[in-house]
Every structure is written in structure tokens, then in C-alpha cells.
C-alpha atoms as an extended CHARMM CRD file, in Angstrom:
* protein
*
        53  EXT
         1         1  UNK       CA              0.0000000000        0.0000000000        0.0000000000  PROA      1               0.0000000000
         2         2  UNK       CA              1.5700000000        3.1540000000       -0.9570000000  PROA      2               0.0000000000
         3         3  UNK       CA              2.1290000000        5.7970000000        1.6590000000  PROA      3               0.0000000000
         4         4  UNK       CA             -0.7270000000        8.5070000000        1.8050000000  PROA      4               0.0000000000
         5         5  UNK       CA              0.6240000000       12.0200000000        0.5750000000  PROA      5               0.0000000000
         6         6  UNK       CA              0.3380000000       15.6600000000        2.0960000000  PROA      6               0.0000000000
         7         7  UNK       CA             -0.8250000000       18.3410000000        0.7350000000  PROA      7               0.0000000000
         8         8  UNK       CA              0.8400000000       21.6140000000        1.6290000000  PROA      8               0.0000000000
         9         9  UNK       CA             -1.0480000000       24.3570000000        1.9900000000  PROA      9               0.0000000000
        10        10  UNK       CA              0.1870000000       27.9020000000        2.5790000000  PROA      10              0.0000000000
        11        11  UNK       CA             -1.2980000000       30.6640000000        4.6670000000  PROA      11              0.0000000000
        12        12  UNK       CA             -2.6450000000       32.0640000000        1.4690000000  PROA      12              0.0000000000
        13        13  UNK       CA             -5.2570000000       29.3080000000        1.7110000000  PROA      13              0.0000000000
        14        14  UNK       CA             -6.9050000000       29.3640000000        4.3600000000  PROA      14              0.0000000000
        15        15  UNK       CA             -9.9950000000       30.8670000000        5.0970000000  PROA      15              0.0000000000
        16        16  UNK       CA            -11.4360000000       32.2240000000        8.3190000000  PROA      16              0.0000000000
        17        17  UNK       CA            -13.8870000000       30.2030000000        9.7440000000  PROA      17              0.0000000000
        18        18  UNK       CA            -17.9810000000       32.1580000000        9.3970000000  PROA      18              0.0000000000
        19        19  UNK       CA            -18.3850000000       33.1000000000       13.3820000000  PROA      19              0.0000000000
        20        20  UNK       CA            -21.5280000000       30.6180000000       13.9460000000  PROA      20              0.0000000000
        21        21  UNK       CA            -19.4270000000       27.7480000000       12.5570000000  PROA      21              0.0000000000
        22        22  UNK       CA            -16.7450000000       28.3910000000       14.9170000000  PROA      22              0.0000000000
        23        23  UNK       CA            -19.3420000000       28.7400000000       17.9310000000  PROA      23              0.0000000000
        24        24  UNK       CA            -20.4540000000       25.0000000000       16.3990000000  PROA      24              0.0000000000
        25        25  UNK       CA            -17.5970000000       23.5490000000       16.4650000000  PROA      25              0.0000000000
        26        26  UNK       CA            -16.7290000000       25.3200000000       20.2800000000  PROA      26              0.0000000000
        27        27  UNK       CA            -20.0570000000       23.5470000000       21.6450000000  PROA      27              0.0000000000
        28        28  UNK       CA            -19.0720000000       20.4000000000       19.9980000000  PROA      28              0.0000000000
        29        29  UNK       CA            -15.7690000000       20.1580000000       21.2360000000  PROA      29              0.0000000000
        30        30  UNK       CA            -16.9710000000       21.3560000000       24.7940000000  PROA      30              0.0000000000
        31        31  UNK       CA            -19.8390000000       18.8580000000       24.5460000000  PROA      31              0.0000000000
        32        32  UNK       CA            -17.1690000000       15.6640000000       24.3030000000  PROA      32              0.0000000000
        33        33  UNK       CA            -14.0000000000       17.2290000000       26.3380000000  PROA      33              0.0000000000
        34        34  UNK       CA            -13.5280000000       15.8520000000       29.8120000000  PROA      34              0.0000000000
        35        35  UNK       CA            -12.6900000000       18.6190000000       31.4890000000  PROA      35              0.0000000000
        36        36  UNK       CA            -12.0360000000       22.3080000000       30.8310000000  PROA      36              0.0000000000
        37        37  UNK       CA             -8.2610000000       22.1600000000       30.8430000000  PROA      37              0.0000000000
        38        38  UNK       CA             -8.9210000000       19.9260000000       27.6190000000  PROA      38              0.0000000000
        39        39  UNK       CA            -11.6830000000       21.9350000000       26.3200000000  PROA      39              0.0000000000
        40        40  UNK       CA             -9.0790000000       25.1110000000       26.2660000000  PROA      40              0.0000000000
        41        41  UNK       CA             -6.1990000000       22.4840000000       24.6840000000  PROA      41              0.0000000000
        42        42  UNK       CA             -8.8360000000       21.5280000000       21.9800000000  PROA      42              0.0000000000
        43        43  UNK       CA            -10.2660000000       24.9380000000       20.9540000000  PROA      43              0.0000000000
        44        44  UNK       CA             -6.2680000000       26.1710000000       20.9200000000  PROA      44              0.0000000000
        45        45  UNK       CA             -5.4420000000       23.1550000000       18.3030000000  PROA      45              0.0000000000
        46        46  UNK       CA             -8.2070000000       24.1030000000       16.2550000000  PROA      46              0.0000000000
        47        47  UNK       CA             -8.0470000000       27.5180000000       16.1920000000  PROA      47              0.0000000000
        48        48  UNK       CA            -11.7100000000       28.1890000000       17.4010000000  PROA      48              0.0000000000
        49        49  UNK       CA            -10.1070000000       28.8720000000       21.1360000000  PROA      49              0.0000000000
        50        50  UNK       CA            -11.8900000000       32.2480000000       22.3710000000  PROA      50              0.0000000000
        51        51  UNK       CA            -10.6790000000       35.9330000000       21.7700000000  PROA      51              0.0000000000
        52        52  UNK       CA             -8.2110000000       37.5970000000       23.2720000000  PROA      52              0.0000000000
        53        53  UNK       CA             -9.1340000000       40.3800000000       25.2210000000  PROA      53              0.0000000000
């Protein structure tokens, strides 16, 4: 079986997620993490972590 490729994709590329998709995916993630520690270490990964004030 061949090794699965990457695709590299630049900064460029990448689109900002709409604001009600990102509060989705925060519910979501919040929904299945076990605690908040993880909840904050999830939303960071992602990208979808809240705003700085």
C-alpha cells in the first residue's frame, strides 16, 4: 500500500472560519471534552479557542 501524501497548503489558503461555525464547532468540542483544561487544549489546536481580550 503506498504511503498517503500531504498536501501543503500555505497561509494564502486558508480561510477564516464564518463566526456561527466556529461557535459549532466550540459547543461540539466542549460537549465531548472531559474537562475544561482539555476543552481550552482543543479549541487552541483548532483555532476556534476564544478571543483575546
Amino acid at each position: 500500500m503506498p504511503p498517503k501524501t500531504t498536501q501543503d497548503i500555505s497561509d494564502d489558503d486558508l480561510v477564516p472560519l464564518a463566526d456561527e461555525t466556529a461557535r459549532q464547532a466550540q459547543r461540539v468540542v466542549a460537549a465531548y471534552a472531559t474537562d475544561a483544561e482539555e476543552c481550552r487544549t482543543l479549541l487552541a489546536m483548532l483555532g476556534i479557542g476564544p478571543k483575546e481580550a
